[in-house]
N, C-alpha and C positions, 0 to 999 in steps of 0.2 A: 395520134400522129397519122396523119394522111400516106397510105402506101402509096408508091410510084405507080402507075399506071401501065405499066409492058405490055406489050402486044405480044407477043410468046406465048402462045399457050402454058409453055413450062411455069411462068414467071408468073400469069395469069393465077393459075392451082397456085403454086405455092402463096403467092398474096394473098387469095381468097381466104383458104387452110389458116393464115396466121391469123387475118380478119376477124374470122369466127371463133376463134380461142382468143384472142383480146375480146369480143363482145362477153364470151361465155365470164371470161374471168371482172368485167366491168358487173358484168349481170349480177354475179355471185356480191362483189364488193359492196352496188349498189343496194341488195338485200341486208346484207350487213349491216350497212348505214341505216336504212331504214328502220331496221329493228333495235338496235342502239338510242335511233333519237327518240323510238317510243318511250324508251327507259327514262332516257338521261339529260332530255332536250337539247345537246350540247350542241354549240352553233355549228362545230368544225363540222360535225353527219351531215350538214343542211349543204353545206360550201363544195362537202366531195359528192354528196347526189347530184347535184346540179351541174358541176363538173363531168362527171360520168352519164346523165342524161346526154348535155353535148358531147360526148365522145360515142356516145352510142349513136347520134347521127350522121354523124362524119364517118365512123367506121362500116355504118350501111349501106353511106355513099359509095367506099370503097370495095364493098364487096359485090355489090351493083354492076360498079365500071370495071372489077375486075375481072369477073365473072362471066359478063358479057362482054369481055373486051372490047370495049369504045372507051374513048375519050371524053371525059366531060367536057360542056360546054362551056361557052366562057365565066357563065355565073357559077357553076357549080362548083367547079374547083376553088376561086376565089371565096365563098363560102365553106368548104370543107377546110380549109388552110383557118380563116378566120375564128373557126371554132375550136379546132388543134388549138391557137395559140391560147384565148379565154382558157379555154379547158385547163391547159397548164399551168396556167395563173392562178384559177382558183386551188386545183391539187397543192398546191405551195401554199397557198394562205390556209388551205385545211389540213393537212401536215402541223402548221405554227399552231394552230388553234389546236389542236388535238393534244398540247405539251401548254402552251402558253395562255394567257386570259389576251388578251386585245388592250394595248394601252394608247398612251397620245403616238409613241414615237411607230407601235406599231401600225397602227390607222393611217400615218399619215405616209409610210413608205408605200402600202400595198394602196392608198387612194391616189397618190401619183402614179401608180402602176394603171391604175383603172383610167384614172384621167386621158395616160395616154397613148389607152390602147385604141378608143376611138379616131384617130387622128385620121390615117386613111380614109373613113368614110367622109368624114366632115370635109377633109381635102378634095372629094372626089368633083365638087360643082368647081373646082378652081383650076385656071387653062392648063396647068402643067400635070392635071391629075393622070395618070394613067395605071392599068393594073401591075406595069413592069414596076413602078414607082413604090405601091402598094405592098408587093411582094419583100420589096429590098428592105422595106420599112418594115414590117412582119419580124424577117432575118435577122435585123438590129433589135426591135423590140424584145426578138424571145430570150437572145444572148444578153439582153438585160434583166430577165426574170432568172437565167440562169447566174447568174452575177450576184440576184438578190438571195436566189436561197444560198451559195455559196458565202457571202460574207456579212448577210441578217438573219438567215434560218438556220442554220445549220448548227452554228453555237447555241444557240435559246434552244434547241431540242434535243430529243434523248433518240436514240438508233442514231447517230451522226454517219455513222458509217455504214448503215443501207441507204439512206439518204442521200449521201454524197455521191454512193455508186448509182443509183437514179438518174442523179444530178449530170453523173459523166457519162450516164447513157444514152442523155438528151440532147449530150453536149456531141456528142460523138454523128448520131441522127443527125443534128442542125447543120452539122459543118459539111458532112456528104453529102446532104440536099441541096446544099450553095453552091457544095463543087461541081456537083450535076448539075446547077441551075445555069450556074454565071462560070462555067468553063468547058473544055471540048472532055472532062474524062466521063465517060458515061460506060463505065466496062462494068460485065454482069456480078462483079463483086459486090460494087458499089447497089447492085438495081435488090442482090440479095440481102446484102447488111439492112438496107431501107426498109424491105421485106420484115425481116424479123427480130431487128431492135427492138421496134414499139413491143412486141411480146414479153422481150426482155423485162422493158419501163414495165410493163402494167404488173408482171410479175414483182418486181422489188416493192414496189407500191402497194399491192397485193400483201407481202411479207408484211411492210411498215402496219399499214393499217391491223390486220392480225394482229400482230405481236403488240402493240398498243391497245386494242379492247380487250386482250389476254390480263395486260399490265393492269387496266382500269378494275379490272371485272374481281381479278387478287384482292386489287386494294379495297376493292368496296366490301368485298367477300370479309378479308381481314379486319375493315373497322368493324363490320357487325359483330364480331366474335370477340374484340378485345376491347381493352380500356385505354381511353384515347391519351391519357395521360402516363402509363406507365408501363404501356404495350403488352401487359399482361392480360391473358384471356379472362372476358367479362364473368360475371357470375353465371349467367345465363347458360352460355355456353357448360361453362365450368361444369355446374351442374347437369348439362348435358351428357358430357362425354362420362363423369361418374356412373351416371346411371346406366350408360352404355357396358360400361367395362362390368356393373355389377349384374347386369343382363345376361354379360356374355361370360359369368362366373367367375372374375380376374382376380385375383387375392390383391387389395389394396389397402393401400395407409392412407392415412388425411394430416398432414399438417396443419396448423390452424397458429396465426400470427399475429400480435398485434402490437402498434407501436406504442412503446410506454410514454407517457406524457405529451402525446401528440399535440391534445388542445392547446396544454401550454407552449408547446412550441410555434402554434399557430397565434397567440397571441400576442408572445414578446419577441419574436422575429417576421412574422408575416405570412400570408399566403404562401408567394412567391419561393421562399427560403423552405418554406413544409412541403411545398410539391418538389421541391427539388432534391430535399433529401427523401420524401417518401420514394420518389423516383429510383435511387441511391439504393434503397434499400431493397426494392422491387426489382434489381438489375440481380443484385447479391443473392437472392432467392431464386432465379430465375437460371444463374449459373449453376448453384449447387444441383438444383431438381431438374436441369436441362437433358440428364444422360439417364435419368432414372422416371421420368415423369413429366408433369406439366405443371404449371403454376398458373395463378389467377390473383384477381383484385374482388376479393368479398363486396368491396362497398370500406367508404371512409378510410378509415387505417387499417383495417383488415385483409391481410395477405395469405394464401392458402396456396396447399400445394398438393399436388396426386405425386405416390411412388408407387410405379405399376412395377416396376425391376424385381423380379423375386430375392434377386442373389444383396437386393442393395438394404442395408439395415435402416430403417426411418429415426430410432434414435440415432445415430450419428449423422446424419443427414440433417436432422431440427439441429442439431449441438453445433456443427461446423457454421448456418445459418446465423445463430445468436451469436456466435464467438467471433465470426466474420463482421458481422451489422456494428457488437460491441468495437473492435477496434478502426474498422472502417470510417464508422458513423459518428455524430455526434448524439445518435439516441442507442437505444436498447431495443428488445424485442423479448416480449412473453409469447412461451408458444408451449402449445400443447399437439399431441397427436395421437392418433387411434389407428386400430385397424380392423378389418373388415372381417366380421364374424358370420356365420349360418344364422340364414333368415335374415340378417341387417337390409334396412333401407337406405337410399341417400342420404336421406334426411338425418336418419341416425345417426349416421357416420359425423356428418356432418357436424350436428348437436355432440357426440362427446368430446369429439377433436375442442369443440368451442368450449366445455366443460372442464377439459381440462388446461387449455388455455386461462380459464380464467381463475384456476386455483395457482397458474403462475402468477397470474396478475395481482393474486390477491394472497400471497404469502412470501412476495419480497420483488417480485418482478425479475426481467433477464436471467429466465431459467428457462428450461425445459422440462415439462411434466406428461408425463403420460397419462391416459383414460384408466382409471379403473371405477366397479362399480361403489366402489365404497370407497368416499375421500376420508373418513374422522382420524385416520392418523397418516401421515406423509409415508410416500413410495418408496420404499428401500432403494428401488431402481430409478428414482425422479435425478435428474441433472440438475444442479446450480452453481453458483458461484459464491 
């Protein structure tokens, strides 16, 4: 946004002063950008650099003529204004991109916006061209861009409301610039607001941006560590954070889960009907071991679970899980579980929790059995039904 230009020394300083904290905060965002689309390629970084390069030259301008207090000449300011406005335009389409893919209807809102921000220039060889002409046209044009993020961007994206407060802080800039331009009130309210709005904008923009490669960076962080299907933490991780806890000495159990006749159910109802109950059943697991641990996706139908809670008992934790699944579900679940003895490894852990799952499995299924070293006669303390 183009500061007023005051011949005041006061007015002078403080323009400058704002000047330079909008470059410094463009400077920062611009890095930002840059370092994102090394990552992510994504087009919105490309729209807000370019964006923030022309606002970095405009804002030069200003710090230039405010600094040395003159007046630009006649090119300068009609230039400094014309890059203000692009600048804005793109900010808006990298905003939408930053939340949204680019479709027909959005292409074609933001290409008439492009189409007819040239019009000024092209107007400029025809008799009635003049910069007062240009200017009023600028005025109309941006309260169109601001019209567009209010009732096409604003819905289609997520922070609606630092957006919108942007939105009225642009709104708010454009109108006192008109009233200064095209009326007699030019009192040093109006010459201060003009001063330090734009800091305002760059600030909320600033915020957006943030708070959005925070959101991005979660989510990407998040799918590496879990399963995309049943948002339980991947194996990978899984086994990570075990071996952490038994690093750091944590007395741990291991559930170990699996769904009884899953193939069959994958063949006489479907894919579609198995991930949805596997899902179902991974929600169930996920509640019970939510206050006491973490849960995971082994791989296939295999569902696992950490109870780090010392106070929290792991057989009744598997037992609520199977008796949940049973009445919830339309399958069952064999589970076994172990706990973490001197000298054990992951791995171990691991292997008897599955050890004794699969003496559920294999001696009536939808029960619960506990590890022990010696299966040849059933556990006095085993659960079933």
């Amino acid at each position: 946004m183009p500061m007023p230009y005051a011949s005041g020394s006061a007015f002078a300083l403080q323009a400058g002063i704002a000047s330079a904290c909008c470059l410094y905060i463009i400077l920062i965002m611009t890095l930002m950008c840059l370092i994102m689309y090394s990552k992510q390629r994504k087009k919105a970084y490309l729209s807000m650099i370019a964006a923030f390069l022309f606002i970095m030259t405009y804002e030069g301008l200003n710090i230039h003529f405010t600094l040395s207090q003159t007046k630009p000449d006649g090119s300068s300011y009609p230039l400094a204004a014309d890059l203000q406005v692009f600048s804005f335009l793109l900010l808006n389409l990298a905003v939408y991109q930053l939340y949204r893919r680019m479709n027909k209807t959005s292409y074609a809102v933001f290409s008439v916006l492009v189409l007819l921000f040239p019009v000024p220039l092209i107007s400029a060889v025809l008799p009635f061209a003049g910069s007062g002409w240009q200017k009023f046209y600028l005025d109309i044009y941006q309260l169109g861009i601001l019209c567009t993020g209010v009732f096409f961007i604003s819905p289609r994206i997520g922070q609606r409301g630092k957006y919108l407060t942007g939105i009225g802080l642009y709104f708010a800039y454009a109108v006192l610039g008109m009233l200064s331009r095209y009326t007699a009130w030019h009192g040093a309210w109006i010459e201060r607001a003009l001063i330090w709005i734009p800091l305002l904008y760059y600030t909320v923009v600033f915020w957006i941006l943030f708070e959005r490669i925070v959101e991005m960076m979660q989510s990407i962080y998040r799918s590496s560590i879990t399963d995309g299907l049943t948002n339980l933490y991947n194996r990978r991780f899984f086994m990570k954070q075990l071996s952490r806890y038994i690093d750091q000495g944590v007395k741990v159990s291991m559930i170990f889960c699996d769904i009884d006749n899953f193939k069959k159910l994958n063949d006489t109802e479907g894919h579609h009907r198995a991930d949805l109950v596997l899902k179902q059943v991974a929600a169930i697991i996920d509640e019970e071991v939510a206050e006491h641990g973490l849960s995971g996706r082994f791989g296939g139908e295999e569902l696992v679970a950490l109870v780090v809670d010392k106070r929290a008992k792991t057989a009744e934790i598997a037992e609520r899980i199977r008796a949940r699944v049973a009445e919830e579900s339309i399958v069952t679940l064999s589970i076994g579980y172990s706990s973490l003895r001197k000298n054990m490894t992951a791995e171990e852990l691991v292997s008897q929790a599955d050890q004794a799952m699969y003496l559920s499995k294999t001696t009536g299924k939808n029960k619960v059995s506990p590890y022990r070293s010696s299966r040849a006669k059933k556990e006095p303390d085993e659960i079933s039904v």
